[in-house]
C-alpha positions in Angstrom: 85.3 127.3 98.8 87.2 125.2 101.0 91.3 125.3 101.6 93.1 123.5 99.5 94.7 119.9 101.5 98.1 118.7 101.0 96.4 115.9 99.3 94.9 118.5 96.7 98.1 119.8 96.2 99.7 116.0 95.8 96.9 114.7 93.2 97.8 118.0 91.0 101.8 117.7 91.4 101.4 114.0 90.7 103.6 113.0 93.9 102.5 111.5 97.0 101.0 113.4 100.0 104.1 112.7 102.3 106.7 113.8 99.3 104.4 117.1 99.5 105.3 117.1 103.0 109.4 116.6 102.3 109.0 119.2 99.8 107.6 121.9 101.7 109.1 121.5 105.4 112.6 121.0 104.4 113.3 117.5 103.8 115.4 116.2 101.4 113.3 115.8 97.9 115.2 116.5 94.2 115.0 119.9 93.6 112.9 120.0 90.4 110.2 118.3 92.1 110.6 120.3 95.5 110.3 123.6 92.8 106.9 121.7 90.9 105.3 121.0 93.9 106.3 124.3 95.5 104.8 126.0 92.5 101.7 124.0 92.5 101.2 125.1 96.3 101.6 128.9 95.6 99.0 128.2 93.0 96.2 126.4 94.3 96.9 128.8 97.5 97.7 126.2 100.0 99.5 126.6 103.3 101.8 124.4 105.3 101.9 123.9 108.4 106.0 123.4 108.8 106.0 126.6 110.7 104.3 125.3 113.4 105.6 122.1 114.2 109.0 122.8 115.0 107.5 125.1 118.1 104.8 122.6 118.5 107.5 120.0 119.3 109.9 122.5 121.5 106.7 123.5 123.2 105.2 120.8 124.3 107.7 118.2 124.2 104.6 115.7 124.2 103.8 112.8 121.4 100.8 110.6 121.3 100.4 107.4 121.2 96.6 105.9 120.1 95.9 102.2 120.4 93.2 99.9 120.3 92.6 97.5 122.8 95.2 98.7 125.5 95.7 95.8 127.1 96.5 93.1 124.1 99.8 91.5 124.5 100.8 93.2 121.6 101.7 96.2 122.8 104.0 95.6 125.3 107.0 95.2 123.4 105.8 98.0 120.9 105.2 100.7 124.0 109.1 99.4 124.9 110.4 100.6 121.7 108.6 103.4 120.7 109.3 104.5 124.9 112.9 104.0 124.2 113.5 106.6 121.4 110.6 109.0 122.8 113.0 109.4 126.1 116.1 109.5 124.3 114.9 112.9 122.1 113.5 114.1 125.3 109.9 113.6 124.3 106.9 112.9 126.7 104.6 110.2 125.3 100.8 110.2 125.6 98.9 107.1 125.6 95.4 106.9 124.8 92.8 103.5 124.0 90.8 104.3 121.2 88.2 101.3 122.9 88.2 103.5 125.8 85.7 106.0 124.6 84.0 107.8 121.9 86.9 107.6 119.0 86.6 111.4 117.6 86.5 112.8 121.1 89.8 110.3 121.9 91.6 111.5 118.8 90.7 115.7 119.2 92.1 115.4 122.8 95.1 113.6 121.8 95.8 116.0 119.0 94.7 119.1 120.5 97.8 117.9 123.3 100.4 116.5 121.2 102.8 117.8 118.0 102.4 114.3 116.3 100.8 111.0 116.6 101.8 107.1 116.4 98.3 105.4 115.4 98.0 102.0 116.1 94.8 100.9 114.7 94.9 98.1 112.1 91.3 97.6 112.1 90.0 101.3 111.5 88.5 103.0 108.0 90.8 104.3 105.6 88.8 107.0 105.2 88.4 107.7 109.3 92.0 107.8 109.5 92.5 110.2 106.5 89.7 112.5 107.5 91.4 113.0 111.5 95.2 112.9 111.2 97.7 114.8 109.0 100.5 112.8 106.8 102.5 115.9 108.4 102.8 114.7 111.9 101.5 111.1 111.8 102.8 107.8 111.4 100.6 104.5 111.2 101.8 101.0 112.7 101.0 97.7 111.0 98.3 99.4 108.6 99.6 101.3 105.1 98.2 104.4 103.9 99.1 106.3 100.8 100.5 109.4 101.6 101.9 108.7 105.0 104.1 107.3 106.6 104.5 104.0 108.2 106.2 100.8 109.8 105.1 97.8 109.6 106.5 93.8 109.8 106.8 91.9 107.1 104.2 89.7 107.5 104.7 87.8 104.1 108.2 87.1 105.0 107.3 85.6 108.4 104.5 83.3 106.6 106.8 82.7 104.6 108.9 81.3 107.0 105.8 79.5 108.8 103.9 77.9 106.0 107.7 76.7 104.5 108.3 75.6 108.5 105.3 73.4 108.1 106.1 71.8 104.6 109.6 70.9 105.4 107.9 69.0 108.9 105.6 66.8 106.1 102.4 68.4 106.8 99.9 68.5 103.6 97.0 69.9 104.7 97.3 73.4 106.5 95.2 76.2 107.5 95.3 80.0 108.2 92.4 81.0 111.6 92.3 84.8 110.7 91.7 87.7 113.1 89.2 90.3 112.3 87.9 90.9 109.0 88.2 95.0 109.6 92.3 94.9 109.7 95.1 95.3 107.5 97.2 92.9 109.3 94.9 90.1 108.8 94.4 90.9 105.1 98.3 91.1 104.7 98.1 87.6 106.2 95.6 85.7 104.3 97.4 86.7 101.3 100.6 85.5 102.6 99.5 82.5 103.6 97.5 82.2 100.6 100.9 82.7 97.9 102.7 80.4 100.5 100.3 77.0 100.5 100.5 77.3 97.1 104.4 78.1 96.2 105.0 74.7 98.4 102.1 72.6 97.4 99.7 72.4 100.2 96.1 71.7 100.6 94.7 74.8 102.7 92.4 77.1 104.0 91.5 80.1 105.9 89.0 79.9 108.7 87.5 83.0 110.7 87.1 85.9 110.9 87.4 85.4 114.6 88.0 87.8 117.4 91.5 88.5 117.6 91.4 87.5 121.6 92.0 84.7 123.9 88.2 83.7 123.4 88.3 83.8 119.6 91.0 81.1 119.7 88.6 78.9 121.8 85.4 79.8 119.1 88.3 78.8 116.4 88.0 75.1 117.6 84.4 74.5 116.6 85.5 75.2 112.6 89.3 73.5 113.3 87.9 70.1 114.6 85.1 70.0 111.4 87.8 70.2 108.8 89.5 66.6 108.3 93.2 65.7 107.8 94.1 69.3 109.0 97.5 68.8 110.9 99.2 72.1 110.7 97.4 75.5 111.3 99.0 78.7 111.4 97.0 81.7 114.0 96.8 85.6 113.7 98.2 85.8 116.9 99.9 84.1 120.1 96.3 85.3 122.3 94.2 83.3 119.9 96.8 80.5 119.9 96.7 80.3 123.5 92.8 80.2 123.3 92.4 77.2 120.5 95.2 75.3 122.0 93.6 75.3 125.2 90.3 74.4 123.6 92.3 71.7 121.5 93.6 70.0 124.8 89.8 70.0 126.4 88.9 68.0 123.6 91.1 65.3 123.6 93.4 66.6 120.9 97.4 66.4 121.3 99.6 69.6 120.5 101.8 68.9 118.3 101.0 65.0 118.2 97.6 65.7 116.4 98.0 69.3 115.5 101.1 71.3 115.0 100.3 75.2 115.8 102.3 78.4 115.0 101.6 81.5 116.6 102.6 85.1 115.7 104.1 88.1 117.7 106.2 85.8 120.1 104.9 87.6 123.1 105.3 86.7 126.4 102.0 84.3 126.4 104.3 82.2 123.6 106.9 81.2 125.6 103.9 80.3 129.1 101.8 77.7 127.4 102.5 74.8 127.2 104.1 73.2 125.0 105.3 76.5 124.1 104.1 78.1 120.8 106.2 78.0 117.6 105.7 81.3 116.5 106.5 84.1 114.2 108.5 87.2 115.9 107.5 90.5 114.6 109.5 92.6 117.0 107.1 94.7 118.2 110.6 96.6 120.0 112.3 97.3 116.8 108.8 98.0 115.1 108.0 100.5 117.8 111.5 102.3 117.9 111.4 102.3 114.0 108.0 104.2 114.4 108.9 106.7 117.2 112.4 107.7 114.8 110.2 108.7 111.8 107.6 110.4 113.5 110.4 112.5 115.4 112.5 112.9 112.4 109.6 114.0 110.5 108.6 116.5 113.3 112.3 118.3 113.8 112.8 118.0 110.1 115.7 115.8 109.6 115.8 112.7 108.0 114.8 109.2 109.3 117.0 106.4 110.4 116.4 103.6 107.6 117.3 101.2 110.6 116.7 102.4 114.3 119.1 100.1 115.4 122.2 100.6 112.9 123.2 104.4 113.9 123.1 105.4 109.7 120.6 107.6 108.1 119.7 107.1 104.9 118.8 110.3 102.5 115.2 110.6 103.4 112.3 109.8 105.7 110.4 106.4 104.2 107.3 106.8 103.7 107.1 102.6 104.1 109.5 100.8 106.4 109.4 97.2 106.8 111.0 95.2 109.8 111.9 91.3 109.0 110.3 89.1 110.6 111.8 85.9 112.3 110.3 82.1 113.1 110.8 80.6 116.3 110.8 77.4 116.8 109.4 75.4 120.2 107.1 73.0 121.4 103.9 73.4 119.2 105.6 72.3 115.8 106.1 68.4 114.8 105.9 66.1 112.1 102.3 64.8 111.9 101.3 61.5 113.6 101.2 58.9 111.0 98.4 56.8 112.4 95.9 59.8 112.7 92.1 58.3 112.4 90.4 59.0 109.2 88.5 62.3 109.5 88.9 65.3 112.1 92.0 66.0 113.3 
């Protein structure tokens, strides 16, 4: 028979795997459920592994960091914040590309060499993740798990903010170009943007999946230019934003004259195009320092910052933190052209 998990012990104690987690390496949990859940442990015979992350930490001084797709924009801003708080607790980071190689063989390495993990990996399998990394030393960014931690934007406030951006500039008929169908990001989207159209009485729709890249903005165009009256589109990202407003311009098609478009992540590719991109800022900085805190906090055994940037901890570690999101906006965004031509855009 098999070893009991910490999940085992969570479905029986009727508490979440990460509360487990509080409960058993010190962190702060009320006491009758720290003495439940401590009971249902020395029950179902199951062992912690609190004991050996404290050294772990001290040992190694190392935490990794696993990506996918390296080089995205993205994670530019994200490696500056989670870099920020990693030096300040005297902690090495350890960068690895999940894209880069076989996955399983990526992820052993990286754990085998580090006392916790930051996975940044939208697009992979529940089930993949729960099956390789422990809710004891693991925080996810932008993708929600149950029974670990994370920090994520909040992407329905920042469509929100776009879709309402749009209405208030007259445009009636909108749409959503989606990333890829595998991540949680672009699922949080759609239904964002989906709730939004419809709190502010828009026509809409979502087009894609498309490759979340420069060259899945360009494929976008083929299924933005077929749909007619569409003046206002919001994008999954400033990459694929770059990549259909190029593809827009090649085509005869004025941004924001014809076409108003908003991007998201306000990356540094936002602010080169031009006109610039509108776009919605998920600070990747904040997002990344807000990871790097719980995932030390968690390791060391104190509690979490409820904002990295305010200097005052709250009672526990999160097991969810959401950073706002903020619209930006430039060049991309205008009223639509009242003598558009029956038909495409």
């Amino acid at each position: 028979m098999s070893e009991p998990t910490i999940h085992d012990v969570a479905r029986q104690a009727g508490v979440s795997a990460a509360t487990v987690s509080r409960a058993l390496n010190g962190g702060l949990v009320k006491t009758q459920t720290r003495d439940r859940i401590k009971a249902v442990a020395k029950s179902m015979g199951y062992k912690s592994g609190a004991s050996s992350r404290k050294t772990t930490l001290s040992r190694s001084g190392s935490v990794g960091i696993l990506v996918t797709d390296v080089g995205n924009f993205y994670f530019a801003d994200l490696l500056k914040g989670l870099f920020s708080v990693a030096q300040g607790a005297g902690c090495r980071m350890v960068i690895d590309d999940l894209d880069g190689g076989d996955p399983d063989t990526v992820i052993k390495r990286m754990i085998a060499g580090t006392a916790g993990q930051v996975v940044i990996a939208p697009r992979l399998d529940d089930d993949f993740l729960r099956r390789r990394f422990s809710p004891d030393n693991t925080v996810f960014v932008s993708k929600q798990l149950d029974g670990y931690m994370s920090a994520c934007a909040d992407d329905r406030s920042g469509m929100t903010q776009a879709v309402r951006h749009l209405a208030s500039l007259g445009h009636r008929r909108v749409a959503y170009v989606g990333g890829s169908d595998r991540s949680w990001t672009n699922t949080q989207r759609i239904n964002a943007f989906t709730d939004s159209v419809e709190e502010y009485g828009l026509e809409s729709m979502v087009l894609g999946p498309f490759e979340p890249s420069y060259g899945g903005g360009v494929n976008a165009c083929d299924a933005v230019m077929l749909e007619q009256d569409l003046t206002g589109i919001v994008i999954f990202n400033d990459l694929m934003a770059a990549g259909l407003l190029s593809s827009l311009k090649e085509r005869g098609r004025k941004v924001p004259e014809d076409c108003s478009l908003i991007g998201i992540d306000n990356s540094v590719l936002s602010r080169a195009v031009r006109p610039s991109l509108t776009t919605v800022d998920v600070r990747q900085e904040r997002l990344g320092a807000a990871a790097m805190r719980i995932l030390i906090d968690m390791l060391r055994e104190f509690p979490a910052s409820a904002d990295p940037g305010a200097g005052k901890e709250s009672d526990r570690i999160p097991e969810r933190l959401v950073i706002p999101e903020i619209l930006l906006t430039r060049g991309s965004t205008a009223p639509p052209s009242r003598n558009l031509d029956q038909g495409t855009i």
